[in-house]
C-alpha positions as CSV (number, residue, x, y, z in Angstrom):
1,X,-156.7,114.0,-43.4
2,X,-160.5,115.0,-42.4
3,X,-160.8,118.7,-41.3
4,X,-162.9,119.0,-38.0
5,X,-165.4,121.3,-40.7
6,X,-165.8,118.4,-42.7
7,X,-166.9,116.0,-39.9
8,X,-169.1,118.5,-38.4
9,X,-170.7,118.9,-42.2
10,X,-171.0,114.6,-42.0
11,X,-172.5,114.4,-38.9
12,X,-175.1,117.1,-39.7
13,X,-176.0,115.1,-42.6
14,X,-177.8,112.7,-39.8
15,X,-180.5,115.4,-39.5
16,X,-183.1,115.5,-42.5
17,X,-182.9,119.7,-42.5
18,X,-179.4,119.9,-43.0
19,X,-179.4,117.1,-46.1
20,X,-182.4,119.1,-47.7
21,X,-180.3,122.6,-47.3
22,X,-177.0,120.8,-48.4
23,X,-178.5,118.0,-50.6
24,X,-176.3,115.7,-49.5
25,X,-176.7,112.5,-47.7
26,X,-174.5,109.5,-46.4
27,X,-174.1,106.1,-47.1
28,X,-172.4,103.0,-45.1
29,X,-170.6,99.9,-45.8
30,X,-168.9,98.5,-48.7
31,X,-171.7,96.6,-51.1
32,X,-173.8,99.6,-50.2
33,X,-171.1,102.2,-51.4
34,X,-170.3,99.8,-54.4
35,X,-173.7,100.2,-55.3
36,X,-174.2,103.5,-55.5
37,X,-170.9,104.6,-56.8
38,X,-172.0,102.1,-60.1
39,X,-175.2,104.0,-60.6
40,X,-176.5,107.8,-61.7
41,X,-176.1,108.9,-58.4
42,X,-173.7,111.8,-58.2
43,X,-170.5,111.1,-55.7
44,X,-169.2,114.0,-53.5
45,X,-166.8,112.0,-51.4
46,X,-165.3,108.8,-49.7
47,X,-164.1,108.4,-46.1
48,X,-162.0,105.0,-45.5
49,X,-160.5,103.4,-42.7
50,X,-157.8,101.3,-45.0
51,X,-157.3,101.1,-48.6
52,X,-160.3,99.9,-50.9
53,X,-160.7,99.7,-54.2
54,X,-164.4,101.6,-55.8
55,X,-162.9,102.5,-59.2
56,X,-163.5,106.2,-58.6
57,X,-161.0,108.8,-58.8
58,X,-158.1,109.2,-56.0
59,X,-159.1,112.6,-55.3
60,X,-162.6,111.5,-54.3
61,X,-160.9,109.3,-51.6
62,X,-159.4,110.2,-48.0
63,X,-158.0,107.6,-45.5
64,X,-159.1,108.3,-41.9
65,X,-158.6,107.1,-38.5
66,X,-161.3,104.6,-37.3
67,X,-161.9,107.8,-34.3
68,X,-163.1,110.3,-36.8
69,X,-165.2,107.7,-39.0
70,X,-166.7,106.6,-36.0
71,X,-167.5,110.5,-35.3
72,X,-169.2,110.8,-38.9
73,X,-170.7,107.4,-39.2
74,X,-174.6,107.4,-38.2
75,X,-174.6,103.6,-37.3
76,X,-174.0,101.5,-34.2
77,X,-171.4,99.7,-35.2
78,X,-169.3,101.7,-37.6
79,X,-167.8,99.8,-40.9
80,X,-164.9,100.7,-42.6
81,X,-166.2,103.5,-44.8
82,X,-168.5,106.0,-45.4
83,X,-169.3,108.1,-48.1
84,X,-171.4,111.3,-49.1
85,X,-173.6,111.2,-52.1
86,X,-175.7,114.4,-53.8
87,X,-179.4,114.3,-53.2
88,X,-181.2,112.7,-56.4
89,X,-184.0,115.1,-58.3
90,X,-187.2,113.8,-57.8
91,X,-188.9,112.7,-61.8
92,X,-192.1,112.9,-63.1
93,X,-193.9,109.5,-61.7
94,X,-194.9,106.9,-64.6
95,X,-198.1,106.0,-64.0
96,X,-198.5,103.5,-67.2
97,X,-197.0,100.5,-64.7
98,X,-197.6,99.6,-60.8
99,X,-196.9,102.8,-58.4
100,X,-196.8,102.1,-55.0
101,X,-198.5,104.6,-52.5
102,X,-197.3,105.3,-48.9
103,X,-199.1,106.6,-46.3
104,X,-197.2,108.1,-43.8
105,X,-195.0,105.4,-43.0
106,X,-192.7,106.5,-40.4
107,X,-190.3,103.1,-39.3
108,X,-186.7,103.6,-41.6
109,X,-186.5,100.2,-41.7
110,X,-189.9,99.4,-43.5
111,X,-189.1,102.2,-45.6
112,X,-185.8,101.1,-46.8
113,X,-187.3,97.5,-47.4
114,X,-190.2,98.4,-49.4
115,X,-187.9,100.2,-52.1
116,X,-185.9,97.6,-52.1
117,X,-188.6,95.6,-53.1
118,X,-190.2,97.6,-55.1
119,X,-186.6,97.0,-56.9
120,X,-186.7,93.8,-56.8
121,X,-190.5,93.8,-58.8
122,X,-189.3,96.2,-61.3
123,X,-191.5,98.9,-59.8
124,X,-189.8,102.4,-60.5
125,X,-191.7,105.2,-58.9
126,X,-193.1,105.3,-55.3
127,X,-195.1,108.2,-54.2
128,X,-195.4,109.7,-50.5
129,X,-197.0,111.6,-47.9
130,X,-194.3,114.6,-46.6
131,X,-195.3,112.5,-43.1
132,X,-193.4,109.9,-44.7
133,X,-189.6,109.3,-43.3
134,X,-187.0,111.2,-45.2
135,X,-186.0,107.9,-48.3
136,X,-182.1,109.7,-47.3
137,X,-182.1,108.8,-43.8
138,X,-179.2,107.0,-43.1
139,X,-181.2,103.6,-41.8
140,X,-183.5,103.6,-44.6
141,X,-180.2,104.1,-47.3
142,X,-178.7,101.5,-45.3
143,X,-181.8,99.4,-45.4
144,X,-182.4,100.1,-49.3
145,X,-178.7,98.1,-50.3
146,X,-178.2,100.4,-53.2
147,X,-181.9,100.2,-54.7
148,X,-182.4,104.1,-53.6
149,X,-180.5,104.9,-56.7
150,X,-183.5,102.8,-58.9
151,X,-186.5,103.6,-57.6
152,X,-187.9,106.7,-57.6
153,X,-189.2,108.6,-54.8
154,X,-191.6,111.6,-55.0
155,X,-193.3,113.3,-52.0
156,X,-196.5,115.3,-51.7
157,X,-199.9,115.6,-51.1
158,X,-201.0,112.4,-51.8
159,X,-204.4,112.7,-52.2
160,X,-203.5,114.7,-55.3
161,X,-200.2,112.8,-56.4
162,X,-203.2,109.9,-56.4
163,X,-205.8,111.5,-58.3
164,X,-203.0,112.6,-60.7
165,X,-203.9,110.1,-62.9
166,X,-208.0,109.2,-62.5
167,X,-208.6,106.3,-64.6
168,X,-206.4,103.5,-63.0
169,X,-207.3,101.4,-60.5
170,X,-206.1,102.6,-56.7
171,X,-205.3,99.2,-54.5
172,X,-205.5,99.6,-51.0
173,X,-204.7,97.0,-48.5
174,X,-207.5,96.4,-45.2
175,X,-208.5,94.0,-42.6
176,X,-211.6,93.3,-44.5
177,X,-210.7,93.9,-48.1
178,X,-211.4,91.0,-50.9
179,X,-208.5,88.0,-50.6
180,X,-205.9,89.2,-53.1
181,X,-205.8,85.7,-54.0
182,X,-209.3,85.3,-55.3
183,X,-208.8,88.9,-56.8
184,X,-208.4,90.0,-60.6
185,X,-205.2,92.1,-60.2
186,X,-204.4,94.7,-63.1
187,X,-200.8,95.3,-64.0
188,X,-201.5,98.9,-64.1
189,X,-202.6,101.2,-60.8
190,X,-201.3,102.5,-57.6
191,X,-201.0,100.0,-54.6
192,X,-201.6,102.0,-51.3
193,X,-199.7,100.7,-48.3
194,X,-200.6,102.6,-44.8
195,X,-199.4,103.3,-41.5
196,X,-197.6,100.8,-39.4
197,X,-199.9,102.2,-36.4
198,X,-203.0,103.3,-37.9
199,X,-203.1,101.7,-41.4
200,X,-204.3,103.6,-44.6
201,X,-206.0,107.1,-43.1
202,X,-209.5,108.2,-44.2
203,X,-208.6,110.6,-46.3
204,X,-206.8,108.2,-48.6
205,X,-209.2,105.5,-48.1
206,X,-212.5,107.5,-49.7
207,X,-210.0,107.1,-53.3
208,X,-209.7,103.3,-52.9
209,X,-211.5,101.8,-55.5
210,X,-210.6,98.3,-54.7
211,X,-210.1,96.9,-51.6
212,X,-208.0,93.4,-51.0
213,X,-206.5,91.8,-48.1
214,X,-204.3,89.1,-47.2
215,X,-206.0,86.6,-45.5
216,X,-204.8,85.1,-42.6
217,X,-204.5,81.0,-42.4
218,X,-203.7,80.4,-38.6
219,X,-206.2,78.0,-36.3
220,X,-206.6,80.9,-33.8
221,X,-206.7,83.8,-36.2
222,X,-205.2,86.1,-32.9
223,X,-202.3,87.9,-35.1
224,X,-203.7,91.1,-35.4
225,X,-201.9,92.4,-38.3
226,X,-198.7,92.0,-40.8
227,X,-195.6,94.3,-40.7
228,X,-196.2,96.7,-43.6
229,X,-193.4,95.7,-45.5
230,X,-193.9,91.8,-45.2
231,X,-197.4,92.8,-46.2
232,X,-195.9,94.8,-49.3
233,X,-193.7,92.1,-49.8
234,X,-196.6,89.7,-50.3
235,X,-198.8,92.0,-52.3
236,X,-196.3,92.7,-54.8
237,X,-195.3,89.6,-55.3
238,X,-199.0,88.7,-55.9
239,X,-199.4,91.2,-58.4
240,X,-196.5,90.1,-60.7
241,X,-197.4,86.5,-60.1
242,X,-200.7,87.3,-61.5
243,X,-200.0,89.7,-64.1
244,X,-196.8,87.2,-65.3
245,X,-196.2,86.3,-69.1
């Protein structure tokens, strides 16, 4: 059985104060929870609606009526389990290999989607503005599929987390930047992806030192701009296709 304490401590976890005073967060679904349960992350607890098998121990499991899961569970339509996870420590960020930079990006979604690409292209360390959404909010963990637990986020003041290291090359995407196609890309540098309103803010852009866009190929040329994760999705893929051996 749940305890009415224990649901009330789940659903709090939908709030990013109470995951940063508990560090705790939650995660849905079964390929998301088999995930995470097979990586460093540190399990607290599993909530199911019928028995399912996550190799963990018995004592970290507790069947539950589809009511109360619905009661914890921060999606629309609530799956068949749910489980808790401790917050990860943030590590020092590599800089010897491709860092992505966001700048207050604020949609869950994009945010999920970009570490999960960044997964994808074997990039480990993202770094953030505090504006940026909480990486344990329970759409982007949804939207990550597990890759939260291999990439590593670290918030700051990103001007600084930027300037950390002053002799690599800081990418920033614009409008009217050179076509990343026609562009010598290095395999070493930050990448900085901006706003989905307002794009890459001043303050960022004065530490741009090379500026590259993704030009557009439509007869009308109208669409004003790219999605910032499809754009991410492009630019990274760009920069390994480039810097492939």
């Amino acid at each position: 059985m749940v305890t009415k304490n224990q649901i009330k401590l789940i659903k709090s976890l939908h709030q990013k104060k109470y995951r940063k005073e508990h560090q705790l967060f939650i995660a849905e679904g079964v390929k998301v929870i088999g995930e995470l349960v097979q990586s460093s992350l540190v399990l607290e607890h599993i909530y199911c609606t019928e028995t399912l098998n996550f190799n963990v121990s018995p004592d970290k499991v507790t069947l539950v009526s589809k009511d109360d899961l619905k009661k914890m569970s921060a999606l629309n339509t609530t799956s068949n389990c749910l489980a808790v996870f401790h917050c990860m420590q943030e590590k020092e960020v590599d800089y010897s290999d491709l860092v992505v930079a966001l700048d207050d990006i604020r949609d869950p979604g994009n945010l999920g989607t970009i570490i999960r690409l960044c997964d994808w292209f074997g990039i480990k360390h993202i770094i953030c503005t505090n504006e940026t959404v909480d990486v344990y909010n329970p759409k982007v963990v949804q939207a990550t599929m597990g890759s939260i637990a291999r990439v590593n986020l670290v918030y700051g003041d990103l001007p600084s987390l930027i300037q950390a290291e002053s002799d690599i090359a800081v990418y920033g995407t614009f409008m009217d930047g050179d076509n990343i196609y026609e562009k010598t890309l290095s395999n070493k540098g930050i990448i900085v992806m901006g706003n989905e309103a307002n794009g890459i803010s001043s303050t960022i852009e004065s530490l741009v030192t090379e500026r590259i866009a993704i030009p557009r190929y439509g007869n009308l040329q109208q669409t004003e701009s790219l999605n910032v994760a499809m754009a991410a999705s492009i630019v990274l893929s760009e920069f390994r296709r480039h810097n492939f051996k």
